[in-house]
C-alpha positions in Angstrom: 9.6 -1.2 23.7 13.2 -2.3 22.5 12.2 -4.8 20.3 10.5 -2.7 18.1 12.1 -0.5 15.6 9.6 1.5 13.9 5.9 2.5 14.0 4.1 3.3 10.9 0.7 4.1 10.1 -1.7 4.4 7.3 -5.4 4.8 7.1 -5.4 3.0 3.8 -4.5 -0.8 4.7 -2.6 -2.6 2.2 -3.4 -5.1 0.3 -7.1 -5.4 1.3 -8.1 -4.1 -2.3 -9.6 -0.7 -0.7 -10.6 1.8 -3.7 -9.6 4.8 -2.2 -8.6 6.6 -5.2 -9.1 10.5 -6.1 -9.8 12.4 -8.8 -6.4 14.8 -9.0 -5.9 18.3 -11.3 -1.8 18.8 -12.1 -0.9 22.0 -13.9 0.5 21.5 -17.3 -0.7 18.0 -18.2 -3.3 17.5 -20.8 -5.7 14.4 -20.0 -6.9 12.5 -23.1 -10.4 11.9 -23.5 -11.5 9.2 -21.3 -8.4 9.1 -19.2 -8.5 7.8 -15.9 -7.2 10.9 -13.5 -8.4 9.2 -10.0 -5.5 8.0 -8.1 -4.9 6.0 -4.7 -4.2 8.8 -2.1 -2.8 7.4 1.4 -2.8 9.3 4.8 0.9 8.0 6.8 2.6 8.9 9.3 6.6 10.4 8.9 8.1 6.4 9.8 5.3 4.7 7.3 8.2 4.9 4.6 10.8 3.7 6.5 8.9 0.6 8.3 7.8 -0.9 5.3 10.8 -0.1 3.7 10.0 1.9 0.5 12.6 3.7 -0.3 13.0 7.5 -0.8 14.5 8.2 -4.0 14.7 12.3 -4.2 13.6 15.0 -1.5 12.5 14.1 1.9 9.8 11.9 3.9 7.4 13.3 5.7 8.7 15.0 9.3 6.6 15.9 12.4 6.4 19.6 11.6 4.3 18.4 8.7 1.5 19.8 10.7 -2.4 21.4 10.3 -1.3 24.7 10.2 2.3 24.3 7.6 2.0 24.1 4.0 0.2 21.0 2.6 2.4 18.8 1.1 2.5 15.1 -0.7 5.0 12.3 -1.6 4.5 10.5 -4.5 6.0 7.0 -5.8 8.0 6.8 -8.8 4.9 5.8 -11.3 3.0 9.1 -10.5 6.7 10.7 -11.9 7.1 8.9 -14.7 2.7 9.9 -15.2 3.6 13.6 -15.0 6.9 14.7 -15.0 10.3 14.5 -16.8 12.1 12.7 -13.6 12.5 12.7 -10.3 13.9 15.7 -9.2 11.6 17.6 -11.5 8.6 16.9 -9.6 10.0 18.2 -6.3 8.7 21.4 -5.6 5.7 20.8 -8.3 2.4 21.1 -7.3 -1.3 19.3 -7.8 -4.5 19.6 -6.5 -6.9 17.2 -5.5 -10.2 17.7 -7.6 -10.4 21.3 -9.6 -10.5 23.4 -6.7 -8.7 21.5 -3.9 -5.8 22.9 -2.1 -2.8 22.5 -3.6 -0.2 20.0 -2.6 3.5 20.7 -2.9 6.0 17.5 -4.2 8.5 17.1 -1.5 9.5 13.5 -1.6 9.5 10.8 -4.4 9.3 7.0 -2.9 10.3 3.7 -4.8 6.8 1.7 -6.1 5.4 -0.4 -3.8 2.6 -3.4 -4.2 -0.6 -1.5 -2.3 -4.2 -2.6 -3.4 -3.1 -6.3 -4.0 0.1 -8.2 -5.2 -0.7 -8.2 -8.7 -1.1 -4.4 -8.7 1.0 -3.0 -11.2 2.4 0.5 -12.4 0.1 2.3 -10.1 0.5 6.2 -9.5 0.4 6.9 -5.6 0.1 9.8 -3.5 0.9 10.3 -0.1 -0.2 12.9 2.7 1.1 13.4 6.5 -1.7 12.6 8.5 -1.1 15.0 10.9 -2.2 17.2 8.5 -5.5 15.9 8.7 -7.9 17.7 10.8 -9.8 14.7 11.2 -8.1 11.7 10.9 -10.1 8.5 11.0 -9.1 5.1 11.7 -5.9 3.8 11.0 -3.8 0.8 10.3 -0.1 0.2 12.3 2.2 -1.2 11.0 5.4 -2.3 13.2 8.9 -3.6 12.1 10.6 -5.6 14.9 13.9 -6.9 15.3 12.5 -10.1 17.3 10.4 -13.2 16.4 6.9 -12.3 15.8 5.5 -14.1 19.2 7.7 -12.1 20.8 6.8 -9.0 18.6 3.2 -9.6 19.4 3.8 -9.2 23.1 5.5 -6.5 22.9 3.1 -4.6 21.2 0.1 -5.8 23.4 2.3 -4.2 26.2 2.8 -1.1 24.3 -1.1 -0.5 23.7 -2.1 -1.4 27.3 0.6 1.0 28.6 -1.1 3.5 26.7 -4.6 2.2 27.9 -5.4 -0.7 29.5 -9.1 -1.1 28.4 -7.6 -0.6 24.3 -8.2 -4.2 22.7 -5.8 -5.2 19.6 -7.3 -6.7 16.9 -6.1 -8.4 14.0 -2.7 -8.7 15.1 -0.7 -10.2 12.1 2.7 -10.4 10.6 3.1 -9.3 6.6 3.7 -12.7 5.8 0.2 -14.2 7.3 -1.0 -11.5 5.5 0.6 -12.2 2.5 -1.1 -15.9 2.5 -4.1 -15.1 3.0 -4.2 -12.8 0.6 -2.7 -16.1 -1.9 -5.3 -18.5 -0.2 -7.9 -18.3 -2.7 -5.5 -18.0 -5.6 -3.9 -21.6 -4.1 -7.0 -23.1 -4.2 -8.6 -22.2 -7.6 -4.6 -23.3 -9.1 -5.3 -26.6 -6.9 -8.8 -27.2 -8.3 -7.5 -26.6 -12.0 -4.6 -28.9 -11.7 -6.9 -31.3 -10.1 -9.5 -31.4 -12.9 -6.5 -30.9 -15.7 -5.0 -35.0 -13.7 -8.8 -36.1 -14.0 -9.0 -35.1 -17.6 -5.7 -36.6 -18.1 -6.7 -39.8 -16.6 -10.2 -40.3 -18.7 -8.6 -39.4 -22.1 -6.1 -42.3 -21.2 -8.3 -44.5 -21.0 -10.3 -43.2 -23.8 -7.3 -43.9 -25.9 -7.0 -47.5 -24.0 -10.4 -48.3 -25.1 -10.1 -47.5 -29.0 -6.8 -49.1 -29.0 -8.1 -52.1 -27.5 -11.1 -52.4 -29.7 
């Protein structure tokens, strides 16, 4: 479809406070006692980057020969660098494992942070795989940037799906922004129930202080 630009896809949705974190070994680094070593770990697809617009600050992004049978390999953002490593371009090439004796992934890319679990989320290491690589990928979230309005972005990827296969049924088909205010709603309405009761105490220690003076 021409209106859209780019397809990406993850099967760890953002901002819907998913815990999908994993325990991670990396050669060299020391972890204090008690120190939290579990860390979100996403499965994307090569264009996830580039849809959402995180940026790729050293190395590469994930390609399609990033497959099953090639060697493993993981992007990371810029807090899991500044976790581990002296910079960016010392973590490419550098290798960690997920658990003691998982395979190892290589470093190939470093991406710019990005809000994940929520939008108050803050200096969060990440780690990305291809998920191609995954023998058994499960389900997945799309995400599409369009160069059109979203009604008309909307159509166009209704089309695309039922091109594919007309009995496939899209659900919970929403722009970043709807998604972004939901995710505010209940924040909205707790700061619109405090300033409520903060005018109501207002109001009754007025005339609190209208009474004494009166008397």
């Amino acid at each position: 479809q021409p209106e859209l630009q780019s397809i990406g896809m993850t099967d760890d949705p953002l901002l819907a406070n998913s815990d999908s974190t994993f325990s991670i070994d990396v050669p060299g680094y020391q972890a204090q006692e008690g120190e939290r070593m579990s860390f979100e770990w996403e499965h994307v697809t090569p264009e996830y980057f580039s849809t959402l617009r995180i940026p790729l600050i050293a190395g590469r992004a994930f390609t399609d020969s990033d497959v099953p049978t090639s060697l493993k390999v993981a992007v990371v953002n810029e807090n899991f660098v500044h976790k581990f490593f002296a910079n960016d371009l010392d973590a490419i090439g550098r290798t960690f494992s997920v658990g003691k004796k998982g395979q190892p992934l290589q470093i190939v890319g470093v991406v710019g942070n990005a809000k994940h679990r929520n939008l108050h989320e803050n200096n969060a290491p990440i780690f990305y795989s291809p998920i191609f690589q995954d023998l058994e990928p499960g389900s997945v979230a799309v995400y599409v940037r369009s160069r059109t309005s979203d009604e008309t972005a909307a159509r166009a990827i209704r089309s695309a799906v039922g091109g594919i296969d007309s009995k496939l049924v899209v659900d919970s088909l929403q722009s970043m922004g709807a998604e972004i205010d939901t995710t505010l709603s209940s924040e909205r309405i707790l700061a619109f129930l405090a300033a409520s009761f903060g005018i109501v105490a207002v109001f009754i220690n007025g005339i609190g202080i209208y009474g004494v003076l009166a008397y």
